[in-house]
C-alpha positions in Angstrom: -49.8 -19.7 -38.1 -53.3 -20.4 -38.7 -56.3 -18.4 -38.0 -57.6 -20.5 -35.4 -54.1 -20.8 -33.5 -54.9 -19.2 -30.4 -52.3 -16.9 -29.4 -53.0 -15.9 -25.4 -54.4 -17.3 -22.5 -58.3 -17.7 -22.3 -59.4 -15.4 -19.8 -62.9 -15.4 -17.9 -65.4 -12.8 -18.2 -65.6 -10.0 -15.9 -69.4 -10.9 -15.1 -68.2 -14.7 -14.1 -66.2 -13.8 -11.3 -66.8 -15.4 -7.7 -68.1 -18.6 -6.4 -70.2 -20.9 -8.6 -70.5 -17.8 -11.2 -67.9 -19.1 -14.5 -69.6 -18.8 -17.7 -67.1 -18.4 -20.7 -63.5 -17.9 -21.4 -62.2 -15.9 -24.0 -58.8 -15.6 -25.7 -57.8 -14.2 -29.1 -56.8 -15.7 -32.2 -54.6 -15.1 -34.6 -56.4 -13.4 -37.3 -57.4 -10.9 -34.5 -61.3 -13.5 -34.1 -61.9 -14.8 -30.5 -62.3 -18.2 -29.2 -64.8 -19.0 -27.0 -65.2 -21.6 -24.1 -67.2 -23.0 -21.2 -65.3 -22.2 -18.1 -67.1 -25.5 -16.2 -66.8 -27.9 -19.6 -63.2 -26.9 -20.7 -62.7 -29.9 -22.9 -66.3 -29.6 -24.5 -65.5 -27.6 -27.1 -64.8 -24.2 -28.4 -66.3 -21.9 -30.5 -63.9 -19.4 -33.2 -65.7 -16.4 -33.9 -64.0 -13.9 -36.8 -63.0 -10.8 -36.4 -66.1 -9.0 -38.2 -68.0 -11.8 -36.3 -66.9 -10.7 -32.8 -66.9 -6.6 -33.3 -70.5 -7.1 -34.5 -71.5 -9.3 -31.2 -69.7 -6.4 -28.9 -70.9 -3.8 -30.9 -75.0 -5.8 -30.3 -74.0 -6.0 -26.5 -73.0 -2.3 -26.1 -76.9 -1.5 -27.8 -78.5 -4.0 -25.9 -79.5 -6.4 -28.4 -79.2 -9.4 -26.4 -81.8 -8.0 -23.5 -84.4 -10.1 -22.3 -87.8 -8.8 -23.1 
């Protein structure tokens, strides 16, 4: 199996539920990184993000990094 395999089903974020609200799909990997998707453009691509890559994003949102000022 290769890194990039993806190994479960994408999955919509929480905050994309409802009418008219899909934003990104996530599923894992299998070197434990994420792949990343448009929910409305599901054949435009897809982004892998590493393991380290994806705990340091999480670990930015949970701080607030990513606010607007």
């Amino acid at each position: 199996m290769r890194s990039r395999d993806i190994v479960t089903e994408f999955v919509k974020a929480s905050a994309s539920q409802g009418i008219d609200q899909e934003c990104v799909e996530v599923a894992h990997t299998a070197d434990g990184g994420r792949a990343v998707r448009d929910s409305k453009d599901r054949d435009g691509g897809t982004q892998f993000h590493t393991p380290a890559a994806w705990a340091a994003f999480v670990d930015g949102v949970k701080v607030g990094a990513f606010e607007a000022l």
